[in-house]
C-alpha positions, 0 to 999 in steps of 0.5 A: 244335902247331895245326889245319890244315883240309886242305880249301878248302871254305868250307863246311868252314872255316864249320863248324870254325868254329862249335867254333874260331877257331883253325886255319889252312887248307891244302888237300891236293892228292891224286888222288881217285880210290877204288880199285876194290875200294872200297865206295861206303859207305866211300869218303868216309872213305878220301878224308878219310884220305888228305887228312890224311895227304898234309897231315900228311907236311908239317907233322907237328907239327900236327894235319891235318883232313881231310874228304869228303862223298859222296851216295849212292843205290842205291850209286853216289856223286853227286858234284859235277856237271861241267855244270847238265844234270849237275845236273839229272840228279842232281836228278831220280833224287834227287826223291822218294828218299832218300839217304844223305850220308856224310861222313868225317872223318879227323885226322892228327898224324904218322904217327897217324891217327885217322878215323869216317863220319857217316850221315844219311839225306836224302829229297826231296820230289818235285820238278816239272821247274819246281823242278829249272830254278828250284834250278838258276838259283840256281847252288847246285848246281854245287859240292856234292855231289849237286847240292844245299846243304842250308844254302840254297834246297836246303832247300827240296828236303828232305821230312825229314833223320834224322841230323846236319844239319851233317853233310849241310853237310860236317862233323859238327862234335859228333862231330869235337869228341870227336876233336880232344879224343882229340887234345888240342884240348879245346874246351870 
């Protein structure tokens, strides 16, 4: 029995590895489009679960972690953006708000699943269209959701976080240790 994180996202693989070294990664290739009925709120865990469950069918003796990240504001999700314009846009209507980052985190052994969102509240500062160009030239924004990482020049974006800061970088690695415990994975 081992961990597999089903999530390429170095990001995710940094931040498991904070609490373990031990867990091999396969990335799980599902669509990821939300059923329409789907609130915005629970659309990070719907997509967490349906990764490690996809993983688990194919190696059920393991334990499959599987995660999403989603932006929220004024309940529509900021996902990541397809061009720099994109991700101008979303960084103009975040400037100045705050926003929620959900991030869902669901394990899977078999057909056993088990799955909880994290909730942190994130506001900008107001950000001057000089700002927003020079985030952009550091090409940070173009693979994170929402257009920003909070775990670089992003921070230089973020008036004030309430929550778990690792959360907004892609996985609330304390709560997820309680988990994997539930699991068996006892890491401390």
């Amino acid at each position: 029995m081992g961990l597999i994180l089903a999530s390429a996202s170095p990001r995710r693989q940094e931040l498991l590895r904070l609490i373990t070294e031990d867990f091999t990664v396969f990335p799980a290739a599902v669509d990821e489009s939300l059923p329409p009925v789907l609130s915005v709120q629970k659309a990070a865990q719907y997509l967490a679960r349906k990764k490690a469950l996809a993983v688990a069918n194919e190696y059920p003796n393991d334990i499959v972690l599987g995660s999403d990240t989603t932006v929220v504001l004024e309940n529509a999700i900021f996902g990541k953006p397809k061009t720099p314009e994109h991700a101008a846009e979303m960084l103009r209507q975040l400037s100045g708000k705050t926003h929620t980052v959900i991030t869902g985190v669901a394990l899977a052994q078999g057909k056993r699943v088990s799955s909880f969102q994290t909730e942190t509240a994130v506001t900008f500062y107001p950000l001057t269209e000089e700002q927003i160009q020079a985030y952009l030239a550091t090409g940070e924004p173009m693979d994170k959701a929402g257009s920003y990482g909070v775990q670089g020049k992003g921070a230089l974006l973020v008036e004030r976080l309430e929550g778990d800061f690792f959360n907004v970088m892609g996985l609330p690695v304390l709560r997820l240790s309680r988990m994997l415990a539930q699991f068996g994975i006892k890491l401390l």
